[in-house]
Phi, psi and omega in degrees: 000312181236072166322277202295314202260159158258139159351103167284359182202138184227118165325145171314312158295313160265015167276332172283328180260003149308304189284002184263334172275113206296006183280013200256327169095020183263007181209123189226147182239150174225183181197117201217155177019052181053030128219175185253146185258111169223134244222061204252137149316137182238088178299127193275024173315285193293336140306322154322313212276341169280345144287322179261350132063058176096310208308149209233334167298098190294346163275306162330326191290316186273013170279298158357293191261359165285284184333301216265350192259350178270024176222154168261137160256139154225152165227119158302111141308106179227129159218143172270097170093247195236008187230183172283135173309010173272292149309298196282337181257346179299140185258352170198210201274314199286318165312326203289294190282343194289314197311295184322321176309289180329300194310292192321311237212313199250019210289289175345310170310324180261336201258159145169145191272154163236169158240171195313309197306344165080048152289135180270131184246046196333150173291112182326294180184155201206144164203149183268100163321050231301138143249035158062019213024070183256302182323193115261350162248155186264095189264133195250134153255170197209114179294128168249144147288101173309307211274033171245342182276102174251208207279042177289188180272324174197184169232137190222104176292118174263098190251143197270174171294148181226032185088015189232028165038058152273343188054197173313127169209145186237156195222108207253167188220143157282116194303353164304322186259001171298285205300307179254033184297100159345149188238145186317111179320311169325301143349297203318295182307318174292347182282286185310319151342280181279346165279022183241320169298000000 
């Protein structure tokens, strides 16, 4: 799609279908025990721009975007088939609930990043998106401190088994294609904003 160049700003619709796409190297799929796992760069673009809503105050904006830039995001994906992993693996109501629980609550305990350098990175913090099985994926976002990430080569989000019978699984991204995830057209004028300031 974007052969010779990437982009530096993308609509909110073809940034999502950037990020969907694994040749950008911002995504990875595994597919284990009958469910499939995926693994996306969450640029925190899209968390900005759902905060400042308008904001017109050029110092809020750069708090804004200070804030959201001292976390890395990824969002976990689980679908059992054609449906959400939640739903599609539970084997009863106690399954049911420990897995939700598990989604809800208990992610830190299972996630966590490494780098080239081989530091270990915990999870910040992670939430679950319940739709009530309206998706198709059982959707997680998953918190990083960026700032434990220094100039390494890459990173790899790791997960232990957590009930949905995936085992071990890693997931590596280069932080070059991290870095050079087009940043949201929206965006632009609040970007321009603060370097004038």
């Amino acid at each position: 799609m974007y052969s010779c160049t990437t982009p530096e700003y993308l609509p909110e619709k073809e940034l999502y279908e950037y990020l969907g796409d694994e040749n950008h190297g911002v995504s990875r799929t595994i597919n284990t025990g009958g469910v499939t796992m995926k693994m996306t760069y969450r640029p925190n673009d899209f968390l900005i721009w759902q905060e400042l809503d308008g904001e017109e105050d050029s110092a809020r904006i750069k708090e804004v975007v200070n804030n959201y830039s001292q976390y890395l995001y990824f969002v976990m994906q689980l679908q059992a088939g054609e449906q959400d992993a939640l739903y599609g693996t539970a084997a009863d109501q106690s399954d049911f609930s420990d897995k939700l629980q598990t989604l809800s609550f208990r992610m830190p305990q299972y996630i966590n990043m490494t780098t080239a350098e081989q530091d270990t990175i915990p999870l910040a913090d992670a939430y679950y998106s319940r739709m009530f099985g309206m998706s198709k994926s059982s959707d997680v976002l998953l918190v990083f401190n960026a700032e434990q990430v220094n100039d390494d080569e890459w990173i790899s989000i790791n997960s232990k088994e957590f009930g949905f019978k995936t085992g071990r699984r890693s997931f590596r991204f280069r932080l070059e294609d991290l870095r050079n995830t087009p940043k949201l057209t929206q965006l632009k004028p609040y970007y321009e904003l603060i370097e004038k300031n």
